[in-house]
C-alpha positions as CSV (number, residue, x, y, z in Angstrom):
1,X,93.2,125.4,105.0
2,X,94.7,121.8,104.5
3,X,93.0,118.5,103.3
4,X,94.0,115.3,104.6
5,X,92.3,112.3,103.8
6,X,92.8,109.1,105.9
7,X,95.9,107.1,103.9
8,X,94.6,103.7,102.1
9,X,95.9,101.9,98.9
10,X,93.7,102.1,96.0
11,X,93.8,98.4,95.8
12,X,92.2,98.1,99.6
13,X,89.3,100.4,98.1
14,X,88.7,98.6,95.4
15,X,88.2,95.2,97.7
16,X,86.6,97.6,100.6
17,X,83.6,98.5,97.9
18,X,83.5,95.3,96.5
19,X,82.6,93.6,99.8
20,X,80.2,96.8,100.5
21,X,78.2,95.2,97.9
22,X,78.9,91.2,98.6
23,X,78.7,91.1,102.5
24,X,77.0,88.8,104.3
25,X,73.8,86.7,103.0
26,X,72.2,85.8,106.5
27,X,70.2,87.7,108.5
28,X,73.3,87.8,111.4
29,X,76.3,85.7,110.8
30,X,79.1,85.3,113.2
31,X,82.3,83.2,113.3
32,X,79.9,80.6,115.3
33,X,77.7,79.9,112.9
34,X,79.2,80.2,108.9
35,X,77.2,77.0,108.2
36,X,74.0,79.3,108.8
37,X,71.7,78.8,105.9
38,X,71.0,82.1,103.3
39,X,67.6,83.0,104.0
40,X,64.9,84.2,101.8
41,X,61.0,84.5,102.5
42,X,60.0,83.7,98.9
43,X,61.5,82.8,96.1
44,X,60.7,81.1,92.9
45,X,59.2,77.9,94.7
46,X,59.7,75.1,91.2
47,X,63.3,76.1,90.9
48,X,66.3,74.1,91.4
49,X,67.2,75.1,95.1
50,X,71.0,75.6,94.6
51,X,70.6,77.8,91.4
52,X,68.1,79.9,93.6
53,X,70.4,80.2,97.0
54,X,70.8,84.0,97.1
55,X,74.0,85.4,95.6
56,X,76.5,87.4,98.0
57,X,79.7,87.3,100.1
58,X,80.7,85.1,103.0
59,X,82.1,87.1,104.8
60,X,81.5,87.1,108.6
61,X,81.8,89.7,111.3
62,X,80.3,90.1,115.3
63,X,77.2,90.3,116.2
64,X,75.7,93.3,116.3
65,X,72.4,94.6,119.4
66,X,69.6,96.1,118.6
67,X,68.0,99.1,120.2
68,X,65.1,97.8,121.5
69,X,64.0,101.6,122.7
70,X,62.1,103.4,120.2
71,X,63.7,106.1,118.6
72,X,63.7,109.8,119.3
73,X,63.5,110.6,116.2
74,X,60.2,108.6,115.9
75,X,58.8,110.1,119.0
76,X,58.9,113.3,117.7
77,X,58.1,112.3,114.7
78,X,54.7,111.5,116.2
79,X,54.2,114.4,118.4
80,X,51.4,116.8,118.3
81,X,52.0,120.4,117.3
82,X,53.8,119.7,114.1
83,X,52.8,121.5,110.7
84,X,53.6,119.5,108.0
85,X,56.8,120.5,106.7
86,X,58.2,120.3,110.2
87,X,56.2,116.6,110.2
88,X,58.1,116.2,106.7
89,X,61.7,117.1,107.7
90,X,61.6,115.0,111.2
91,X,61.0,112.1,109.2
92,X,64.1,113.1,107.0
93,X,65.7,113.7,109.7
94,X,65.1,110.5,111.8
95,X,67.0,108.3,109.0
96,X,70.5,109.6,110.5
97,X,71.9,107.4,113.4
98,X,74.0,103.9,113.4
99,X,72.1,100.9,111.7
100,X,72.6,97.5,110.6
101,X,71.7,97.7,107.6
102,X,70.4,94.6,105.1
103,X,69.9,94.2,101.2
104,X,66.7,91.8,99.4
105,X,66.6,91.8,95.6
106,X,64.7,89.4,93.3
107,X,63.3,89.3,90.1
108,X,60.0,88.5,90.4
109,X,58.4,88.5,87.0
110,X,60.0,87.3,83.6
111,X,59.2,89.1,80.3
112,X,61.5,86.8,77.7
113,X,60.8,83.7,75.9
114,X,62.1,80.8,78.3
115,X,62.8,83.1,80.8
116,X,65.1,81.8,83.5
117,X,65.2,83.8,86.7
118,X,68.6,84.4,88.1
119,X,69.5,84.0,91.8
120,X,68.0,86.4,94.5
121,X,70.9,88.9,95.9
122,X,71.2,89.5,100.1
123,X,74.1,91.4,101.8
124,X,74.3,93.2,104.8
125,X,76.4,95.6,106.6
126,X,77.3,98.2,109.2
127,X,77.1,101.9,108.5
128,X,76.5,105.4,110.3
129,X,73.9,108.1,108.4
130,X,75.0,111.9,109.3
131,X,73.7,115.0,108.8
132,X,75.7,116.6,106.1
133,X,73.2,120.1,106.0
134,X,70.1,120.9,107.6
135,X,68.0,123.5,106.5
136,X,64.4,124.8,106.0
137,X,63.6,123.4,102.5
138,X,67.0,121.3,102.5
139,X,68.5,118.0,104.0
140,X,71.6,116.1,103.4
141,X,72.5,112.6,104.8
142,X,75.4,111.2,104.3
143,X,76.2,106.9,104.8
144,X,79.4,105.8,106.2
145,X,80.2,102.2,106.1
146,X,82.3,100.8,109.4
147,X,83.0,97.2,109.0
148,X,85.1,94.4,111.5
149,X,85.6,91.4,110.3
150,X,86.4,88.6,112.2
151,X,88.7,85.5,111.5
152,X,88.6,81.8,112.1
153,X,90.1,82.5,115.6
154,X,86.9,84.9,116.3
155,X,89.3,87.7,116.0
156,X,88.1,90.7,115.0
157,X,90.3,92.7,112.1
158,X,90.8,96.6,112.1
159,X,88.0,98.8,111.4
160,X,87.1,99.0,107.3
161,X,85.8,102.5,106.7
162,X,84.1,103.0,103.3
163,X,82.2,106.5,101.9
164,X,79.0,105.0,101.0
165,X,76.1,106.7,99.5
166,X,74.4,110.2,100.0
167,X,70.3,111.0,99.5
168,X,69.6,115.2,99.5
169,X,66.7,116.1,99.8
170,X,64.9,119.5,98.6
171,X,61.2,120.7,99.3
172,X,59.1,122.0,96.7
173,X,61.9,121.5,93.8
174,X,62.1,124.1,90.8
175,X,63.5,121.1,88.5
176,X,65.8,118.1,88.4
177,X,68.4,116.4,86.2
178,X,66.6,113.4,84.9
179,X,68.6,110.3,84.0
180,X,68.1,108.9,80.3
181,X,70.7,106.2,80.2
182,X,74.3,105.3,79.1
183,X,75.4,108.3,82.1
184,X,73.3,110.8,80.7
185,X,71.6,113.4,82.7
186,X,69.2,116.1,81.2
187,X,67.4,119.2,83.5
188,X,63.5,118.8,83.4
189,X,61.8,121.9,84.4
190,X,58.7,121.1,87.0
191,X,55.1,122.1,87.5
192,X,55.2,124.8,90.4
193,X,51.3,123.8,91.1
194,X,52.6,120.1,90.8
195,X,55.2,119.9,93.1
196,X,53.3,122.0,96.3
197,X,54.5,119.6,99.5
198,X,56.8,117.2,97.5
199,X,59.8,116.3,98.2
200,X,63.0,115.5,95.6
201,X,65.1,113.2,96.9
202,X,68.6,112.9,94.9
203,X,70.8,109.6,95.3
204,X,74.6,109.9,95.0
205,X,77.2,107.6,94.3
206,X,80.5,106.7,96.6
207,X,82.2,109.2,94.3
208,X,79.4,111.7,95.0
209,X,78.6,111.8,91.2
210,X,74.8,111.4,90.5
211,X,72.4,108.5,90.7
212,X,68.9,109.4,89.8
213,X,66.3,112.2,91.4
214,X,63.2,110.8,92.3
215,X,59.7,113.3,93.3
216,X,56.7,112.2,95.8
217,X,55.4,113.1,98.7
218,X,55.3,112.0,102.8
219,X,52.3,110.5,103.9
220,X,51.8,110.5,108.3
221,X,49.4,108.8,109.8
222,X,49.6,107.6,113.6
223,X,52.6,105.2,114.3
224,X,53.6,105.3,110.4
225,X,55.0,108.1,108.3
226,X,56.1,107.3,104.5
227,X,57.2,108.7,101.3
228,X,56.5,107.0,98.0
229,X,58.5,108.5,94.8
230,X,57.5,108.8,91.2
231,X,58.4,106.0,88.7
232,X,62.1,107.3,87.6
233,X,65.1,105.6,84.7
234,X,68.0,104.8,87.3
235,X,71.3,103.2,87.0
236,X,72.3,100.0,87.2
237,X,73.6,99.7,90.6
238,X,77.3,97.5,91.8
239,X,75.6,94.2,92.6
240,X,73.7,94.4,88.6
241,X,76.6,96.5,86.5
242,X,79.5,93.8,87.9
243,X,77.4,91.1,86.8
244,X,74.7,92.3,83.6
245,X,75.1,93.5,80.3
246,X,71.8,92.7,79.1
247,X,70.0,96.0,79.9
248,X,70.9,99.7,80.8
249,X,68.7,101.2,83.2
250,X,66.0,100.6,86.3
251,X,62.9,102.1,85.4
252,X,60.6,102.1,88.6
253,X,59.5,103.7,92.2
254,X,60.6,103.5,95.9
255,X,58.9,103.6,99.0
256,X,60.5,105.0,102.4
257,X,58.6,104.0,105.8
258,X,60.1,105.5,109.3
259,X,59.7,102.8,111.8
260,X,59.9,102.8,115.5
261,X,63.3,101.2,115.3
262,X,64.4,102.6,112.5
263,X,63.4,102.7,108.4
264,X,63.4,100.5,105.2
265,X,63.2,101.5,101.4
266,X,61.0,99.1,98.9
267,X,62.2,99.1,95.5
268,X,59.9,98.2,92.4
269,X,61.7,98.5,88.9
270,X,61.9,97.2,85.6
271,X,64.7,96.3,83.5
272,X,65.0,98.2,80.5
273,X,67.0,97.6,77.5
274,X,67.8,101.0,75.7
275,X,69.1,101.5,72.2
276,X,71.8,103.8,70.9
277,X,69.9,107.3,71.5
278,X,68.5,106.0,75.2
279,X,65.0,105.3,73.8
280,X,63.5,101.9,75.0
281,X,64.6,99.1,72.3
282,X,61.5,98.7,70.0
283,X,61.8,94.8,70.4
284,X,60.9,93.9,74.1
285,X,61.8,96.5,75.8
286,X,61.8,95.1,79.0
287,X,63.5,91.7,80.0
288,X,62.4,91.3,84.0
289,X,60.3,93.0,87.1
290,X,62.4,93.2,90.4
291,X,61.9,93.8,94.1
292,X,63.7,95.1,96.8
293,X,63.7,95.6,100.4
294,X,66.5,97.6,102.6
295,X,66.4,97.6,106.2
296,X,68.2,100.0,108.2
297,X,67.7,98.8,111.9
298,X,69.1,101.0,114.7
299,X,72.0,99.5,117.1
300,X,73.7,100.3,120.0
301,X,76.7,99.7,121.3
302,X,78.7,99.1,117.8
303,X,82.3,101.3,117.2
304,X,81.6,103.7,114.5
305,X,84.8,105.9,115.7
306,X,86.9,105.2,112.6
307,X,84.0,106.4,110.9
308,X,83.6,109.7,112.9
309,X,87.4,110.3,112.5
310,X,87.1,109.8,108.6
311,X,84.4,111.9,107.8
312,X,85.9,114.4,110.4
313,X,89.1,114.2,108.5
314,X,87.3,114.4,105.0
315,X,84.6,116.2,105.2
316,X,85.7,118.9,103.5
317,X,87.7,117.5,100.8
318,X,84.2,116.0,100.0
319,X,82.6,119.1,100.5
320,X,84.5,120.5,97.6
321,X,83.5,117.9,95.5
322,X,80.0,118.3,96.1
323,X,80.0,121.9,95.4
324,X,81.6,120.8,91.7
325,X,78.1,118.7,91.1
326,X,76.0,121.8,92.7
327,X,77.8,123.9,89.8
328,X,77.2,121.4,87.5
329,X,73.6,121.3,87.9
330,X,73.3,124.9,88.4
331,X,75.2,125.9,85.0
332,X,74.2,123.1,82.8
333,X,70.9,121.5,81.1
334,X,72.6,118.5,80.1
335,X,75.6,116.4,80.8
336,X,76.7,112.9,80.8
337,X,79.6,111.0,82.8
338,X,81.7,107.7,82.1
339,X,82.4,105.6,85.0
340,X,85.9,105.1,84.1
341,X,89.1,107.1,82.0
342,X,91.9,104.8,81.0
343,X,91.0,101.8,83.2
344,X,91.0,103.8,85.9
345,X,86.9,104.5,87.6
346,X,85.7,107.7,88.6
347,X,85.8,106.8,92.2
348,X,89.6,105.3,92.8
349,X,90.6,108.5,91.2
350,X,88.7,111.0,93.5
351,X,89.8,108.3,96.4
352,X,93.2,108.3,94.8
353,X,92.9,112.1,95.2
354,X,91.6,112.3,98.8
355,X,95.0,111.1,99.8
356,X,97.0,114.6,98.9
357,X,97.4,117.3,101.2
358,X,95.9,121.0,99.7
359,X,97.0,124.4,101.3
360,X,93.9,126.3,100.5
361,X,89.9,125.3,99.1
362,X,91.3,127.0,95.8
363,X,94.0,124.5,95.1
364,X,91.6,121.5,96.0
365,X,88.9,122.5,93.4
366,X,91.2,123.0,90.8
367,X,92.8,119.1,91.1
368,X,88.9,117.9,91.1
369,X,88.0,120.3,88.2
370,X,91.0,119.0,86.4
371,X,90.1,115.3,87.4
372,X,86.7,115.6,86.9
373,X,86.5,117.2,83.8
374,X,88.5,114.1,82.0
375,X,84.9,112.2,83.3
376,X,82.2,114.7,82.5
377,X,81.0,115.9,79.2
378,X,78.4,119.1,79.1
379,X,76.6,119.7,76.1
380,X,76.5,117.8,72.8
381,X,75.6,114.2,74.4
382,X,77.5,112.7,72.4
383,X,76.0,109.6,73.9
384,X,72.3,110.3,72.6
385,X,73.7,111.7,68.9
């Protein structure tokens, strides 16, 4: 069996995820209207108005349509007839589809003496959701970014395909790896009794290396069906790591709603500054509250084909990689990860990677075991000692 990843420069991923995370700052900005102002609902209202204008990329691209139709997915979703795990996996299931998807974040309450809030963060972007495994207690979704961009002619560039993130999501969980801090991850058993009708949902990186696990349960009513996690230590994501040092981890909750049009997340965390062994720092502890609202909104009509090719083409090299992480957590109670060896981050080296060819699924795990295991550390943690 061979492997054959579509051919890119390491460079042009390293600029492709770095717009992933700095897009556009309007709601919909085309090359008609660049002058369109950023736009936030609320903000810190005695501020100075430029240091509050919401951080993010310039970038334009075409406009995109809305499906107006409500969704399949969501009719189902409100059927009769359903028990509730069925109830529970259509909603899962109705996140996959083609979406415009848009990014709020804000800090909304300062801890520190002479706090100054920093500037709000917006971006948004294209991107596809498949179905990476569907199964009775089990559901994988995978995001694919698709991006055009278009230049002062109103030209549109060629398609800018990026892996983006992956959420799994297990019913009734036996136990997760819990994130402490600095990339450490450490296996929590859980509460059989507890976790009757819950639902783990487990956030993955571009690379496919961990995020954070998160528990709660789906709550349907008529016309609204959410989930609602437990409060959970996560990592700093791209748009905070590139820019913060002050703190090491997100402690907070998120809330998933299905919509007729398609679905949002709301994000409540605080930062958390952790000392050497990942306990909180025993002076203030906490530097800020934050919000956050994603929107997926479905569309129609948009080219996702480079997309479809790439995952068609990588799928499986990916595959292998996610089967590493399943060992992982299978084998081991504790581990940590660095996000870069040698200057070189975990992900341009498993992108790097994804360019080779491999004869046969043996010869492509051992180059990720190999590449991986300069990344990963099992046992000891080091990083807690």
């Amino acid at each position: 069996m061979r492997y054959q990843i579509m051919k890119r420069s390491v460079l042009a991923l390293m600029s492709a995820l770095f717009v992933v995370q700095s897009l556009w700052a309007a709601d919909v900005l085309t090359s008609d209207d660049k002058a369109a102002p950023r736009q936030y609902t609320y903000s810190w209202m005695f501020s100075d108005a430029d240091g509050m204008k919401p951080r993010g990329g310039t970038t334009v691209g075409p406009n995109v349509v809305l499906d107006q139709q409500v969704s399949v997915g969501f009719q189902t979703l409100q059927s009769t007839g359903l028990t509730r795990l069925e109830r529970d996996r259509q909603a899962i299931l109705t996140m996959a589809g083609a979406y415009r998807t848009s990014f709020d974040f804000i800090e909304t309450v300062g801890f520190t003496p002479q706090y100054e809030p920093p500037a709000p963060y917006q971006s948004w972007g294209t991107e596809r959701v498949y179905i990476v495994a569907s199964e009775p207690d089990f559901i994988s979704l995978q995001h694919i970014i698709v991006m055009h961009f278009a230049a002062e002619d109103g030209t549109l560039s060629a398609p800018m395909v990026v892996k983006h993130w992956r959420q799994d999501w297990q019913y009734q969980d036996t136990a997760v790896h819990a994130f402490q801090g600095n990339g450490v991850f450490e296996r929590q058993g859980l509460d059989a009794t507890a976790t009757v009708g819950t639902w783990t949902q487990t956030v993955y990186q571009v690379d496919d290396s961990p995020r954070y696990e998160a528990i709660g349960r789906w709550t349907h009513a008529q016309g609204v069906s959410f989930w609602q996690s437990d409060d959970r230590r996560r990592p700093l994501p791209r748009r905070e790591f590139s820019v913060r040092e002050d703190y090491q981890t997100l402690f907070g909750s998120h809330r998933i709603t299905i919509t007729p049009h398609g679905w949002t997340q709301e994000e409540d965390a605080l930062k958390l500054v952790l000392d050497e062994r990942n306990n909180p720092r025993s002076e203030q502890p906490f530097l800020a509250r934050e919000a956050g609202l994603s929107r997926y909104d479905r569309i129609v009509g948009y080219d996702f084909s480079a997309g479809d090719d790439y995952w068609r083409n990588t799928g499986p090299f990916w595959s292998r990689v996610r089967a590493y992480w399943t060992t992982l957590y299978r084998n081991e109670s504790a581990f940590y990860f660095v996000k870069s060896v040698e200057g070189v981050p975990l992900f341009m080296a498993l992108f790097d990677m994804a360019d080779e060819s491999f004869d046969t699924v043996e010869q492509a795990d051992a180059a990720i075991q190999d590449t991986l295991s300069r990344y990963v550390t099992v046992g000891g943690l080091a990083a807690t000692d």
